[in-house]
C-alpha positions as CSV (number, residue, x, y, z in Angstrom):
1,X,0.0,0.0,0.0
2,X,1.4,3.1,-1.2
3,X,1.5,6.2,0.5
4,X,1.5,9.3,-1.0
5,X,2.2,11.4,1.6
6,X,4.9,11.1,4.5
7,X,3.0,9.4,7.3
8,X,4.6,9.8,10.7
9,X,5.5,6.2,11.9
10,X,5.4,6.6,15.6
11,X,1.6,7.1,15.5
12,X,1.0,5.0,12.6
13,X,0.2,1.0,12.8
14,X,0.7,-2.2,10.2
15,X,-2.3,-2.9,7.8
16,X,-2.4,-6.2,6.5
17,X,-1.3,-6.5,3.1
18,X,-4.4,-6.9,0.7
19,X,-4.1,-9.4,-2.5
20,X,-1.8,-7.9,-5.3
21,X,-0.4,-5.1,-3.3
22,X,3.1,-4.1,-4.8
23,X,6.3,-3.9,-2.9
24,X,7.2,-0.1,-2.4
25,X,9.9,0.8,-5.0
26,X,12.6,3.3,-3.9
27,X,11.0,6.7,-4.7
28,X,7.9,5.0,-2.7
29,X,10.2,3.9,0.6
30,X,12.9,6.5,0.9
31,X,10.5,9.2,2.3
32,X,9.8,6.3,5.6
33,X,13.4,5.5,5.5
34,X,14.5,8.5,6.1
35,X,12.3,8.4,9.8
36,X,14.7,4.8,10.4
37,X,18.0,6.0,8.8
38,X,20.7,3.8,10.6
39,X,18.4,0.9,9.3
40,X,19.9,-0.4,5.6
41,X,17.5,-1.4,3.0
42,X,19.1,-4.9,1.0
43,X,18.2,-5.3,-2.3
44,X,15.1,-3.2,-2.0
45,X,13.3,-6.0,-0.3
46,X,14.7,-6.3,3.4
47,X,15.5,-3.5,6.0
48,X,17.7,-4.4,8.1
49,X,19.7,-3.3,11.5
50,X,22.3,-5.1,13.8
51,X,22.4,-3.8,17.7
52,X,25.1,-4.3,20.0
53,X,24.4,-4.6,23.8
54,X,26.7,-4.6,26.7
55,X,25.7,-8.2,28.0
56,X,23.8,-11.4,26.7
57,X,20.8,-10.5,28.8
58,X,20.4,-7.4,27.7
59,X,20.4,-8.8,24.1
60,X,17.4,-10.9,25.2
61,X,15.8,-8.4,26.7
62,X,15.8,-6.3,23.8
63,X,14.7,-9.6,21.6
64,X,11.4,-10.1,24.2
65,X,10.4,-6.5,23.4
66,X,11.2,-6.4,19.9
67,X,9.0,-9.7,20.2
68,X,6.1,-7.7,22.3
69,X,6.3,-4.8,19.6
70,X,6.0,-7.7,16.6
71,X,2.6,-9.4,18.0
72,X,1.3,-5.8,18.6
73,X,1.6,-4.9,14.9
74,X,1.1,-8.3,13.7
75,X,4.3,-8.1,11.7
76,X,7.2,-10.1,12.4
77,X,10.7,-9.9,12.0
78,X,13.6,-12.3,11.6
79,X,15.7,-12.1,14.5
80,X,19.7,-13.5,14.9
81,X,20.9,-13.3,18.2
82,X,24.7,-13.8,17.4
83,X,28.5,-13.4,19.3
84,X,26.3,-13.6,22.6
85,X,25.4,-9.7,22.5
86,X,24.2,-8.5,19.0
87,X,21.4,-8.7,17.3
88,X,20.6,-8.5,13.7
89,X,16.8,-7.3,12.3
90,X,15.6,-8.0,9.3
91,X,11.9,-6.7,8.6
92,X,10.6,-7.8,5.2
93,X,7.2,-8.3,4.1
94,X,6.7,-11.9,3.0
95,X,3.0,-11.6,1.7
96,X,4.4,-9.0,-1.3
97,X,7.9,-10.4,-1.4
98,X,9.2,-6.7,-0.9
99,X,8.8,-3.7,1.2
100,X,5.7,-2.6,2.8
101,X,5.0,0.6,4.9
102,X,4.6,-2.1,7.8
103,X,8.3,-2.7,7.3
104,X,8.8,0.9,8.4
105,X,6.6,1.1,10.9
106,X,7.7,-1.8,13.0
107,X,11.4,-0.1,12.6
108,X,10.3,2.9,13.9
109,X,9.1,1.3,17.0
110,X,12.0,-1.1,17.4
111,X,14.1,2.0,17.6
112,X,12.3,3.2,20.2
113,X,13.4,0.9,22.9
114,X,16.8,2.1,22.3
């Protein structure tokens, strides 16, 4: 679902994707990715971050919210806990095989428990 004007994505929630909904091409998405810039969009299909935390534990912890925030917007991310303290994010929206505002949205919200 294209969006022709900038939404704010702290106040803004996933949709599910409807039958033949398009990816967002890169003149759709950069106006959201600039709201998540240290997150890199691969390939046009995946946005992705890797965070670093002091401990194990606090790795976790960040993995259980990131978790709470995912069933809240009903959009879930791939998650790689790795070296014992970072983890990687990879949003994608499987449904359209591409990038979806939802992508965005649940990056937005991710960087807020930072």
């Amino acid at each position: 679902m294209a969006h022709t004007l900038p939404i704010d994505l702290k106040t803004h929630h996933c949709v599910p994707c409807e039958g033949g909904t398009k990816p967002l091409k890169p003149e759709e998405f950069e106006v959201y990715h600039q709201q998540v810039a240290n997150w890199k969009v691969i390939e046009e299909k995946v946005l992705e971050r890797e965070f670093e935390f002091k401990n194990f534990n606090e790795a976790i912890e960040f993995i259980n919210h990131t978790a709470k925030i995912a069933e809240a917007e009903s959009h879930h991310p791939d998650l790689l806990l790795h070296n014992y303290k970072k983890v990687k994010v990879a949003l994608t929206t499987h449904a359209i095989r591409g990038l979806s505002v939802n992508d965005f949205v649940v990056a937005v919200k991710i960087d807020e428990l930072l």
